[in-house]
N, C-alpha and C positions, 0 to 999 in steps of 0.2 A: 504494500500500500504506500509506506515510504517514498520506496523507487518510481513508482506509476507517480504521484503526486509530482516529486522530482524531474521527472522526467517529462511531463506538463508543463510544469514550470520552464524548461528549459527550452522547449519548441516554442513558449510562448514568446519569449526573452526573444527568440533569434527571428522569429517573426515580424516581431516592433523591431528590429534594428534593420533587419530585411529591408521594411517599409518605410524607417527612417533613412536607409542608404537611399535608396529610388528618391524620396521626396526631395534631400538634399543634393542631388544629383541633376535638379530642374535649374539650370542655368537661368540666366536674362534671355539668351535667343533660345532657349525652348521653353519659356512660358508659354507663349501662346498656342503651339503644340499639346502642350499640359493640359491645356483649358478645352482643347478640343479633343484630348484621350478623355477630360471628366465627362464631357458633355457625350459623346460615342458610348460611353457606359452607362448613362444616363440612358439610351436608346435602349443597348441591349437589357439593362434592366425592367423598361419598361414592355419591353418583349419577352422575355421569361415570366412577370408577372402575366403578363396578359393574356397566357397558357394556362398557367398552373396556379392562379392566386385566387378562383374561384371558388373554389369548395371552401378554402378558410372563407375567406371575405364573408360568404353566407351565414356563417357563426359570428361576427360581429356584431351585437347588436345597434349600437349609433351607423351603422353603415346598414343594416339590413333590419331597418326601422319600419318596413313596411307590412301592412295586414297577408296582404299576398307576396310572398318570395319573388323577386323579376326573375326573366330568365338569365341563363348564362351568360351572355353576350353583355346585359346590364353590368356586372361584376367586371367583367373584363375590361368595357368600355372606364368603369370607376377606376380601376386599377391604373391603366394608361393614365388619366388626367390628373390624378391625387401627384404620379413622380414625378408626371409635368410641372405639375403646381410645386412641387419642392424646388424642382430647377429653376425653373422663372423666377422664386422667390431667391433663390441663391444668387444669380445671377442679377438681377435688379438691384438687390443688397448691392451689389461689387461696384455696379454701375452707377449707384446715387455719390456712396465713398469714392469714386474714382474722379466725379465732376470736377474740374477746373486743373487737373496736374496737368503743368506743363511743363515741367522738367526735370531731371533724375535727382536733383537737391530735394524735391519735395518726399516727406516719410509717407508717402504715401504712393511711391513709386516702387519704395522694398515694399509694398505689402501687396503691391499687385504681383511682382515677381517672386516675391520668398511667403515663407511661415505654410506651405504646404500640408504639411501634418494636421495642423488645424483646419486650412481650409478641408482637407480631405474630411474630416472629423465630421465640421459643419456642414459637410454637403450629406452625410449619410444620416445623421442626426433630422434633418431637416427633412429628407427624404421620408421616414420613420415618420416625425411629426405628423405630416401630412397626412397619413393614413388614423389619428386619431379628430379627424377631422370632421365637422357635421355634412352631411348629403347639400345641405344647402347651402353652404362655401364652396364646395367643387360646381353644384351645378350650376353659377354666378361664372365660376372661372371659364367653365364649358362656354358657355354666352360669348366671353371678351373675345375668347380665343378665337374666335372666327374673324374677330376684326383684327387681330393681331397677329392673323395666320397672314392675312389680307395684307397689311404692311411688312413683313416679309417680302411676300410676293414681289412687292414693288420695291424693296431694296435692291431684289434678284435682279430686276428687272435694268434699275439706273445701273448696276454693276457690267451688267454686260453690254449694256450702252458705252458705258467708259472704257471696256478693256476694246469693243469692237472698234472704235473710234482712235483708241491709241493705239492701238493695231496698226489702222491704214497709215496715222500719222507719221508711226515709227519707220514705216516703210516708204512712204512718200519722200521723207526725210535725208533715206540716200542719195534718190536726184540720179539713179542710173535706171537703164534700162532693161537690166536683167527683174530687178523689184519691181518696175511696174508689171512686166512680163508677168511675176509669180502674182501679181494683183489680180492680173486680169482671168489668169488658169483657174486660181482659187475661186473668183465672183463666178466663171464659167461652170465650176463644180458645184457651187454649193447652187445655182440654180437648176442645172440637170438633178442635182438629187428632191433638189425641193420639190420642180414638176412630175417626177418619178414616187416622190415620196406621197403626192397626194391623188396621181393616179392610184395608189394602193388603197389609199383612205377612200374613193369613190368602192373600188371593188370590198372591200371587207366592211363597211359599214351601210351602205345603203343595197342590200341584198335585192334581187331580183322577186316581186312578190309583193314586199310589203310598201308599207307606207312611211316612209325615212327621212322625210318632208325637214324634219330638225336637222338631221345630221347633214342632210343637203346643206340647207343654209349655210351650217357652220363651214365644209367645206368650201362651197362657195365664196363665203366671206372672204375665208383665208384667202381664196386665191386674187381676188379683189383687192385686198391688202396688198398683197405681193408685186402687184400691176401696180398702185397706187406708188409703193416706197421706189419703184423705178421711173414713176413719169415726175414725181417729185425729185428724186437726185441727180435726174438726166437736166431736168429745167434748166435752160443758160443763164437765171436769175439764182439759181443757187450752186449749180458751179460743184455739188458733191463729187463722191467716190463713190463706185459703186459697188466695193468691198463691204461697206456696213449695209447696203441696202439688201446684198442677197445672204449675208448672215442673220440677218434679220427677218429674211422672209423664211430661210431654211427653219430658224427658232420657230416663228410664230405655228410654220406648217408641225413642227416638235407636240407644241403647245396644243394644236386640236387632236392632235393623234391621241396625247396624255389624255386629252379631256372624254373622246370618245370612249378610248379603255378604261375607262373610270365608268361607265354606264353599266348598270346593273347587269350580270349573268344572263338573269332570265328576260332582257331587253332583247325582242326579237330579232332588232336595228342592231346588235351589237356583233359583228362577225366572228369575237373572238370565244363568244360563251360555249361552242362544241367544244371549246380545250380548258376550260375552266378550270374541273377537277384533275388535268393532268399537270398546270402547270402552278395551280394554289401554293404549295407549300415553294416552289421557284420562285412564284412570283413576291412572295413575304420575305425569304433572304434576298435578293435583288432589289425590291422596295425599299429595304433597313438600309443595305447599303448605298444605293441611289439616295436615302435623305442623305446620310453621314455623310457623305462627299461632296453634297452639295450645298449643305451650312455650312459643314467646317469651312471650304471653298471661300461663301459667301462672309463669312464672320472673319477670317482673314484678312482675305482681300476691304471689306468696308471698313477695317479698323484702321488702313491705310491709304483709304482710299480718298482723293483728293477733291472729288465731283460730290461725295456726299459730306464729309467734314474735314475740311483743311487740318491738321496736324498746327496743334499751337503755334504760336512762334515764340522761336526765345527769348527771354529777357533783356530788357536795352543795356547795353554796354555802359557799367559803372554804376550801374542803379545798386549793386549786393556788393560794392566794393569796399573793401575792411578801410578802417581809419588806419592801421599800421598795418607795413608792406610784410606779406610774409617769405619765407625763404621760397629756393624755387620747387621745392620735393610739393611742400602745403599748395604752391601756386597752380601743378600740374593737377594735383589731386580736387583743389578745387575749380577748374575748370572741365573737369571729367565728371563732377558731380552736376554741374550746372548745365550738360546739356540740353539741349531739349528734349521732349520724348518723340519720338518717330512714329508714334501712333496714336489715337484717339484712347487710351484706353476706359472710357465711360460710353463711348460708343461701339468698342467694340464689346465688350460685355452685356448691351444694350441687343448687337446682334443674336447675343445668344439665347437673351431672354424672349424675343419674338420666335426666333430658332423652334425652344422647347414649346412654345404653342403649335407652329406650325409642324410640328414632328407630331404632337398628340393628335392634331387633327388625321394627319397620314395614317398613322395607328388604330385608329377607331374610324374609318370610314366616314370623317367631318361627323362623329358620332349619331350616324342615322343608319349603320349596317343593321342590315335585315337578313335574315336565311342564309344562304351559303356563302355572301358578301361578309359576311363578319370574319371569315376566315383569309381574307385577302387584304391585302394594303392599298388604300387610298381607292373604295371603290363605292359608291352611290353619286345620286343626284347633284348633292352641295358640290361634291371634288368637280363633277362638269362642269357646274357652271364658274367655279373661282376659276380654273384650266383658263376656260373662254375666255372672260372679262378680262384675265392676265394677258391672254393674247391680244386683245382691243386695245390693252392699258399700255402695250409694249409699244403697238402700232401708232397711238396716239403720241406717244413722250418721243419716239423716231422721229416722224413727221416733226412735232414740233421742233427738236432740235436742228431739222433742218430749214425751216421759215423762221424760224425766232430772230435768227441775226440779219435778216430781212426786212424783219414788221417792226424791230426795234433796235435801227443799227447803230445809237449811240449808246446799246447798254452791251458787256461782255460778257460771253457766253462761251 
């Protein structure tokens, strides 16, 4: 008994020191790395609950407060939204403490980059809380998070506007003719695939038979759009590239494709429901990891990114300058504390906190999964139409960015 207790003790010891090596092991440039392994386990937890946290959950009583038991799907859907809701809260936390640094002198620059162990702590703790929570806090949260799935959306959206744009810039910028060449190959590919791509979307969604009258439109739309972001960049009043106009239409046509296979299974309009139950459990890892790559991606990239919040600027020159000169070792050291920070970090933690909505929504089918949808990601009615609106919302803020410096040529854009 001794030994066994000892021996406990001793796996425990090397555990915490395990855990303490990894967390002190988190650098300044793999912070935000970090924060994107917590937020990816944040996922996967709320996918392992989302299996197997129903039978407990039903023994709860503040959680299964009702005369009639819901069904399973209810529990599960609960499960997803509650780890949401610990993350959001975790991440929001980080983001309100984070407001105004702007640069590595401030203590609150170690605490975005260090003290790991506790954040780890606070994030599982908080996690836990969440589940001693009343049905009617989460199902408030459930509410926001559609608008906060929505603003998401439209970070996605200015993100790839910015990298599409510094793209051609980058390239225009050589001023040879091998780069326009790969301009013009690229714009040529990406519109063969686009027209190719939504020749497919006529054949697998609007079947021969039925009445497909919606998914027409949306099809149509798109292609409409597509015409539209080429008689606009062609215009000799706007003088564009036509590298962002066909990566944009390749996206949008992306965007109706997502939004079609998001239509319920048993949608007679939906071509893909014959392979439903063979590509279900495919289609759940591929969904997990389709969100994770594409927040981590976007919570990155916007935490540095310049078209959504410029990165402070540093301090004026002599404003924190000491009354006595210090030698040169103190002088190095403190201009290596005074830099500026190279990224937002209250808005990138801000990323993550919209992130863990719009990932709860993926998870729970914008929480309206029904029948054999609750076992798939990202699939009923709601997910169409945000898909859609996103593809209008994309096609709208393109457009604009290419008349804006037209309609209003003494402001900078």
């Amino acid at each position: 008994m001794w030994a066994a207790s000892c021996l406990a003790s001793c796996c425990a010891a090397c555990a915490c020191d395990a855990c303490r090596t990894v967390v002190s092991g988190i650098s300044r440039r793999s912070a935000r790395i970090a924060y994107c392994g917590l937020f990816a386990l944040s996922l996967i937890v709320s996918w392992i609950l989302r299996e197997v946290a129903a039978p407990l959950m039903e023994k709860i009583p503040w959680i299964n407060s009702f005369h009639t038991t819901p069904n399973r799907e209810w529990f599960e859907t609960d499960a997803v939204l509650r780890v949401s809701l610990g993350n959001f809260l975790f991440f929001t936390i980080l983001a309100i403490l984070m407001i105004g640094v702007k640069n590595q002198k401030d203590p609150r620059d170690s605490m975005h980059h260090g003290g790991w162990m506790m954040k780890v702590i606070c994030w599982c703790l908080m996690l836990i809380f969440m589940f001693f929570l009343p049905n009617g806090i989460i199902s408030f949260y459930e509410t926001i998070s559609k608008f906060g799935s929505g603003l998401f959306l439209l970070v996605q959206v200015v993100l790839l506007l910015d990298f599409v744009h510094s793209w051609n810039d980058k390239w225009v910028g050589y001023d040879e003719q091998f780069w326009y060449v790969a301009l013009l190959v690229v714009s040529l590919v990406c519109y063969v695939a686009t027209l190719a791509f939504n020749g497919l979307l006529f054949h697998f969604f609007t079947p021969s038979g039925q009445d497909c009258g919606l998914n027409t439109f949306f099809i149509v739309m798109t292609l409409i759009l597509i015409f539209v972001f080429a008689v606009v960049t062609l215009h000799p009043s706007v003088g564009g590239s036509i590298l962002p106009a066909s990566v944009l239409s390749l996206y949008c046509t992306y965007l109706c494709y997502s939004a079609l296979a998001s239509e319920p299974r048993d949608y007679e309009c939906n071509g893909l429901h014959k392979h439903s139950k063979a590509v279900s459990s495919g289609t759940l890892a591929l969904g997990l990891l389709t969100t994770v790559l594409s927040v981590v991606y976007s919570a990155v990239r916007a935490g540095s990114s310049t078209t959504l919040l410029s990165p402070p600027s540093s301090p004026r020159a002599g404003a924190g300058k000491p009354l006595l000169p210090l030698d040169k070792v103190d002088e190095e050291e403190e201009k290596e504390r005074a830099k500026p920070v190279s990224y937002s970090y209250s808005f990138f933690h801000l990323i993550f906190s919209l992130a863990s909505m719009y990932s709860a929504m993926l998870l729970t089918g914008w929480s309206t999964s029904v029948g054999e949808s609750g076992k798939l990601v990202d699939i009923g009615w709601p997910s169409v139409w945000v898909r859609i609106v996103t593809s209008w919302a994309t096609a709208a803020l393109f457009i604009w960015s290419q008349v804006a410096p037209i309609l209003f040529p003494d402001r900078e854009f």
